[in-house]
C-alpha positions as CSV (number, residue, x, y, z in Angstrom):
1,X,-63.0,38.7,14.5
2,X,-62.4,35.0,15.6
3,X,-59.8,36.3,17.8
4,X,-61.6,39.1,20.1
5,X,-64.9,37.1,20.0
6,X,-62.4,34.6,21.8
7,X,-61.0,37.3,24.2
8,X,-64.6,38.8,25.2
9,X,-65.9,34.9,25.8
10,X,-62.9,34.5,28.2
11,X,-64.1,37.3,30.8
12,X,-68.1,36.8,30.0
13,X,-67.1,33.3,31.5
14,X,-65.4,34.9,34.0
15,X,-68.2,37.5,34.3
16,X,-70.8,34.1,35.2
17,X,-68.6,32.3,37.3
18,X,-69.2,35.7,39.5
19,X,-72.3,35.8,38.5
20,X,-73.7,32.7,39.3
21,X,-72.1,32.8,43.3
22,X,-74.3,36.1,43.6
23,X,-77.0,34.2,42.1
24,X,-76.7,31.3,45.2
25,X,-76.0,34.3,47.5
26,X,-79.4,35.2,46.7
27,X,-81.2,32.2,46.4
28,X,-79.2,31.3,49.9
29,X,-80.3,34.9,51.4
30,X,-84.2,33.9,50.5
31,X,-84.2,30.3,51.9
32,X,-82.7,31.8,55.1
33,X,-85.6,34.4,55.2
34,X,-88.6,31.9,54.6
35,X,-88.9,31.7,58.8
36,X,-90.4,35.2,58.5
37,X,-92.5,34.5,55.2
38,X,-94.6,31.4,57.0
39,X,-97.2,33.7,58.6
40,X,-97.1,36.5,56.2
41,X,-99.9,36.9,53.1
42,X,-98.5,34.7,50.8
43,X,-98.6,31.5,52.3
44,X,-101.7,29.2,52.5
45,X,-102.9,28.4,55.8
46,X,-101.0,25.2,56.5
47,X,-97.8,26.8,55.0
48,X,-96.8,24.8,52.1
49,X,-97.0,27.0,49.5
50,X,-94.6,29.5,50.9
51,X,-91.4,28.5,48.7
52,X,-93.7,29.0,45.7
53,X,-95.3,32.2,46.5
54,X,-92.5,33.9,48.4
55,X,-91.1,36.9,47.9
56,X,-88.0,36.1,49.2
57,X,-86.5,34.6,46.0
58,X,-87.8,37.3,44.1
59,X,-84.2,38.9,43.6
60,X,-82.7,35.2,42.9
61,X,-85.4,34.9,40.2
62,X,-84.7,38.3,38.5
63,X,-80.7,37.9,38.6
64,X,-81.2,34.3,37.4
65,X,-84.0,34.9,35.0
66,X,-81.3,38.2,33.4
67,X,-78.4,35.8,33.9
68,X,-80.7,33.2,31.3
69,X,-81.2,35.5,28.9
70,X,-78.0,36.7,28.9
71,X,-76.6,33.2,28.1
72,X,-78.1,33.9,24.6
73,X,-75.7,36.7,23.8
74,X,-72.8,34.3,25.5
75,X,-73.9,31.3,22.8
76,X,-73.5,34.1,19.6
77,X,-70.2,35.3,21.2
78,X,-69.1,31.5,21.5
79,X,-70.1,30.6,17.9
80,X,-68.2,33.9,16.9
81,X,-65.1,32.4,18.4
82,X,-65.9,28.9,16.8
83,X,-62.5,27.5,18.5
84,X,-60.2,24.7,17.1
85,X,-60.0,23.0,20.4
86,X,-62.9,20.6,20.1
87,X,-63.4,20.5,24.3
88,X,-63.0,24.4,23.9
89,X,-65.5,24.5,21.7
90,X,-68.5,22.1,22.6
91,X,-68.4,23.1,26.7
92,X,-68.8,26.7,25.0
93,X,-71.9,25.7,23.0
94,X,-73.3,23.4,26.2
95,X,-72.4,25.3,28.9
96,X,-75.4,28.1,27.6
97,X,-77.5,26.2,26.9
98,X,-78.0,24.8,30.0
99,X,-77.6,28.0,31.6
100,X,-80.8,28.6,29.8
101,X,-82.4,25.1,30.7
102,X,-81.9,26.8,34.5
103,X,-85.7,28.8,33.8
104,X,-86.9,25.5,32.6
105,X,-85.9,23.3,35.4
106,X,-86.5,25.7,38.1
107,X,-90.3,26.6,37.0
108,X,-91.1,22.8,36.3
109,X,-91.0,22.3,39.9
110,X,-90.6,18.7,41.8
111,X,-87.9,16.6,41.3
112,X,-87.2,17.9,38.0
113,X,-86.8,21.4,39.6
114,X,-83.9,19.5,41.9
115,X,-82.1,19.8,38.8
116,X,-82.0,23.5,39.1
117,X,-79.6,23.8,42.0
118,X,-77.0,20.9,40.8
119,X,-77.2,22.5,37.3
120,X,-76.5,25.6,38.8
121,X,-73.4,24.2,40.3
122,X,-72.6,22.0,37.0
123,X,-72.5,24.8,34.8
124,X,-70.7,27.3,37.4
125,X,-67.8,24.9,37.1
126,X,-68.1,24.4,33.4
127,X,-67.4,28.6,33.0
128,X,-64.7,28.6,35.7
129,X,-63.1,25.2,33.6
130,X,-64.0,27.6,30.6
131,X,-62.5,30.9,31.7
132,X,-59.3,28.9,33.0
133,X,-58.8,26.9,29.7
134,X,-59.3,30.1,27.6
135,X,-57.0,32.0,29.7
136,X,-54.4,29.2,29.5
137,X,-54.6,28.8,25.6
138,X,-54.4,32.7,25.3
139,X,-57.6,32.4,23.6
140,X,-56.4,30.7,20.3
141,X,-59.9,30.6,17.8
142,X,-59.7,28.5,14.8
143,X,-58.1,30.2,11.6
């Protein structure tokens, strides 16, 4: 069981690296449309609202809000694999958990929601270091 729970966390990893670039693709593609959203109906009348109320970043916020949820099933699937490489095995057990720390971050706003994009970025190379270490051990779990 060890053994395939090791194979399927290889390419989930691989699956969020993937992920997570459509995920900046969208919050990118929402920034870059916030020019239109200044005079629309959801921004106050001096216009500083308009990040918080747009719905430009509604398709980021969906992806990312599935993509936190999802890191749920990844931690099960990592405990499954419980590997003997201790490196192997802690950046699987961090790495969703601060995938899910990503809804927490972004929705606490301020400087603490600055986290949210360099997180994003931290954990996107944690799976691609995870995927590639996996892939290079052959996926060897703990006996």
């Amino acid at each position: 069981m060890r053994k395939r729970a090791a194979v399927v966390m290889k390419w989930f990893a691989a699956l969020y690296v993937v992920a997570i670039v459509v995920a900046v693709f969208l919050a990118g593609e929402g920034i870059f449309r916030l020019s239109n959203v200044k005079h629309s109906d959801d921004c106050d009348k001096s216009g500083a609202h308009c990040i918080a109320n747009s719905k430009t970043l509604d398709a980021h916020r969906a992806f990312g809000t599935i993509l936190v949820f999802v890191s749920i099933l990844f931690l099960l699937v990592a405990l499954a694999a419980w590997h003997q490489n201790v490196r192997l095995r802690v950046v699987s057990l961090v790495v969703p958990v601060l995938t899910f720390l990503q809804i927490v971050w972004a929705g606490i706003g301020g400087w603490v929601g600055g986290l949210h994009p360099v997180f994003a970025f931290v954990v996107l190379g944690m799976y691609g270091w995870l995927f590639h270490a996996l892939k290079r051990e052959g996926s060897a779990p703990a006996t």
